[in-house]
C-alpha positions as semicolon CSV with decimal commas, in nm:
position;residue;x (nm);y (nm);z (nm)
1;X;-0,146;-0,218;3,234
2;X;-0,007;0,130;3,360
3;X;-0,106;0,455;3,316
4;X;0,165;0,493;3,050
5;X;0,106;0,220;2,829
6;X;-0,292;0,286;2,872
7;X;-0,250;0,641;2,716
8;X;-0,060;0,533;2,479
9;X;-0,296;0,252;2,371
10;X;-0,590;0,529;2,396
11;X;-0,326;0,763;2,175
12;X;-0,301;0,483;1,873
13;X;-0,700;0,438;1,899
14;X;-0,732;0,809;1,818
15;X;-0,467;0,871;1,514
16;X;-0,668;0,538;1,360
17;X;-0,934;0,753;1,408
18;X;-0,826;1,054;1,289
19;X;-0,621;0,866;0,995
20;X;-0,910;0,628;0,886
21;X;-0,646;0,349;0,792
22;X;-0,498;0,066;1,077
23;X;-0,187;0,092;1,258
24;X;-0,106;-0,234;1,007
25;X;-0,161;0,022;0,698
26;X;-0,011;0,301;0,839
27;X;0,300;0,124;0,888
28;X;0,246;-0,007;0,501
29;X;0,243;0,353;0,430
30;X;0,539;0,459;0,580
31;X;0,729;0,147;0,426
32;X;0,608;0,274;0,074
33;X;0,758;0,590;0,139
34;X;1,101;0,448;0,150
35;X;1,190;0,654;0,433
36;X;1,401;0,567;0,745
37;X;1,480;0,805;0,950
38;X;1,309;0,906;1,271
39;X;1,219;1,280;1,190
40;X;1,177;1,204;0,782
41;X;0,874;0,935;0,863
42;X;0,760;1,201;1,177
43;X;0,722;1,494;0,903
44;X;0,599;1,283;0,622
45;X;0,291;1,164;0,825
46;X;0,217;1,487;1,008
47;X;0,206;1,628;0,620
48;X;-0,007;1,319;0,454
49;X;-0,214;1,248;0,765
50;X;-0,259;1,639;0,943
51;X;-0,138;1,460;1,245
52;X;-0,002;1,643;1,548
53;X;0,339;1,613;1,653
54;X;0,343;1,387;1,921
55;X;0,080;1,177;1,740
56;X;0,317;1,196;1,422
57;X;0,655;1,118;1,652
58;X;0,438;0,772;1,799
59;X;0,388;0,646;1,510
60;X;0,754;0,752;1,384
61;X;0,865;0,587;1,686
62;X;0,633;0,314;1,674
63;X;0,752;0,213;1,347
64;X;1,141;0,221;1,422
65;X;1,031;-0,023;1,650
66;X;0,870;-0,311;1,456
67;X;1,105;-0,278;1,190
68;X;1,433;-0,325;1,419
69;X;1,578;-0,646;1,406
70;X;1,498;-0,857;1,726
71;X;1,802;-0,936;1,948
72;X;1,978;-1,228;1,785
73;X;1,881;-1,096;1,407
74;X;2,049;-0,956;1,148
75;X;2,006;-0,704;0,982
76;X;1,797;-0,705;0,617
77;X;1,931;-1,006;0,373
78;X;2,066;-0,731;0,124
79;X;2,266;-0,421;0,285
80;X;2,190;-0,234;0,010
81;X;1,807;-0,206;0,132
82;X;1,947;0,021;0,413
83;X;2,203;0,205;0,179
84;X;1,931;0,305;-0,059
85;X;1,667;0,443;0,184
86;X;1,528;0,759;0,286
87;X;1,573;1,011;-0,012
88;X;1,854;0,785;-0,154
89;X;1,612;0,525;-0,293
90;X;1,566;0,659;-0,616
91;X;1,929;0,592;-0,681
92;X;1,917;0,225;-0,652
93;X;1,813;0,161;-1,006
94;X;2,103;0,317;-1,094
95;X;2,338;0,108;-0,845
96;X;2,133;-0,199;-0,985
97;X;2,218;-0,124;-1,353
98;X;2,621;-0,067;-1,276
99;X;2,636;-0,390;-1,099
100;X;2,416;-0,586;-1,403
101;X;2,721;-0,427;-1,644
102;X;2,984;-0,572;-1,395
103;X;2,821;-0,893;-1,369
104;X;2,871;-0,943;-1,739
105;X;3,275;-0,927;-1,655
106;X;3,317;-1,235;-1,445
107;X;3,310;-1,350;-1,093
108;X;3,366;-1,078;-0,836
109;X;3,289;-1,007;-0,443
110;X;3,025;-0,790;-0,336
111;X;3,169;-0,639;0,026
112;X;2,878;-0,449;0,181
113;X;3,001;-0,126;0,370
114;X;2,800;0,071;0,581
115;X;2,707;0,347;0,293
116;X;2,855;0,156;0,009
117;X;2,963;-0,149;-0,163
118;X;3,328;-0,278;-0,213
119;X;3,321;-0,486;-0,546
120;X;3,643;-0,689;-0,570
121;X;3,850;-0,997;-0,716
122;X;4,208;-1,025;-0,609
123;X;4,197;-0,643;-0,422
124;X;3,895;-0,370;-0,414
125;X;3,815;-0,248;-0,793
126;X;3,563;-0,027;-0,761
127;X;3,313;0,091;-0,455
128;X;2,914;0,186;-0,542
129;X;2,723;0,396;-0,294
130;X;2,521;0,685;-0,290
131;X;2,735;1,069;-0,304
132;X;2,620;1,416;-0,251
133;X;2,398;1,600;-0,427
134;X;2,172;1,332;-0,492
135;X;2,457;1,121;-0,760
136;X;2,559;0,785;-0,710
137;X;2,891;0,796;-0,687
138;X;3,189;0,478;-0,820
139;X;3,555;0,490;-0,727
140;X;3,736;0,270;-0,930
141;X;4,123;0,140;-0,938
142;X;4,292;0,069;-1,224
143;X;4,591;0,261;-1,434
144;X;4,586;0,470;-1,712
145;X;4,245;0,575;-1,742
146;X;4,195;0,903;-1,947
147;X;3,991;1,175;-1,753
148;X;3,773;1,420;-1,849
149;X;3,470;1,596;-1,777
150;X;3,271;1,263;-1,638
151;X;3,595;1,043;-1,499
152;X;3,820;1,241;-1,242
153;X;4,168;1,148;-1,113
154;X;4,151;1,136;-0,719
155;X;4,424;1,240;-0,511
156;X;4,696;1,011;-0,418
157;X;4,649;0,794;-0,097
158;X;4,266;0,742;-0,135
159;X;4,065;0,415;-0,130
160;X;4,026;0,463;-0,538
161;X;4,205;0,642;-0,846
162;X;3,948;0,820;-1,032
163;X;3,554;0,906;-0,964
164;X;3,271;0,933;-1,147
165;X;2,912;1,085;-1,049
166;X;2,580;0,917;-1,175
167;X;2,251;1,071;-1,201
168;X;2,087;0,872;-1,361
169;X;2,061;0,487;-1,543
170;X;2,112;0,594;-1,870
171;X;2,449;0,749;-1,810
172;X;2,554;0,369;-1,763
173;X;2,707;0,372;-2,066
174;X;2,967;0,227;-2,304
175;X;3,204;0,469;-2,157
176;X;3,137;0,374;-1,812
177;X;3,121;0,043;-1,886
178;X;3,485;0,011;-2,045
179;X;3,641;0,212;-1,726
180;X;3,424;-0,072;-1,507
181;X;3,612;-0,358;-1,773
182;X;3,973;-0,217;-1,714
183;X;3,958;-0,150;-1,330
184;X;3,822;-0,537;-1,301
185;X;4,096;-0,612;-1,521
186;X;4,346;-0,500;-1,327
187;X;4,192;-0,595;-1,039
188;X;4,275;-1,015;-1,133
């Protein structure tokens, strides 16, 4: 063992110390949070913990590690587990209940992108993923559709036609629901 990896060992003794939990709960910790990014899970334990920064960047570090797929591996079994992490996780529910309306439809392709979801039949007829300001935001494809204050008419050219912005799971509606019906309609 090298100097390196010795201090380092000596490090991780002292933040279970300091933390009274194991690395093994730590990293349950950290995986409870939802978070996935390097500095997110660095801040988040310095502020739970009152760890130090370098402590708080190991263990940041330290987790990236384990949780990275081994060479060979692929990535998690549903894509959407990385879409909807970090501070996007509490929009999930809200992706889940779009795609349980959609479901009811028919058969359709899920194509995972790398921030969003392509759901199609003959061609594309709507994409799910997290927006800005914390919505969830659907594209859909289809002709005709009436806009208004919720449903907006994108500009020519684009990968969808209109746009709508959900905050939350109740606002999966009947409205919502019938734009969903005629953009897999058209979709065949």
């Amino acid at each position: 063992m090298d100097v390196v990896d010795k201090a380092t060992e000596t490090q991780l003794k002292n933040i279970q110390t300091r933390t009274g939990k194991s690395l093994d709960e730590l990293f349950a910790f950290i995986r409870e949070t939802g978070l996935a990014k390097h500095g997110e899970i660095r801040e988040r334990v310095k502020s739970e913990f009152g760890l130090g920064h370098g402590d708080a960047n190991l263990l940041a570090t330290l987790y990236g590690k384990a949780q990275a797929p081994a060479p060979g591996e692929g990535q998690s079994a549903d894509p959407r587990d990385s879409i909807y992490s970090g501070l996007k996780a509490s929009l999930r529910p809200v992706h889940e209940k779009v795609l349980a309306a959609v479901t009811e439809f028919g058969p359709f392709e899920i194509a995972p992108k790398k921030g969003y979801v392509s759901l199609r039949r003959k061609k594309q007829f709507a994409i799910v993923g997290p927006g800005t300001r914390g919505r969830l935001e659907i594209g859909l494809n289809g002709r005709g559709m009436e806009t208004g204050d919720r449903l907006a008419a994108e500009p020519p050219g684009g990968m969808c036609q209109y746009k709508v912005h959900l905050t939350d799971a109740a606002e999966v509606d009947d409205e919502l629901v019938d734009w969903l019906r005629t953009a897999y309609d058209a979709a065949g």
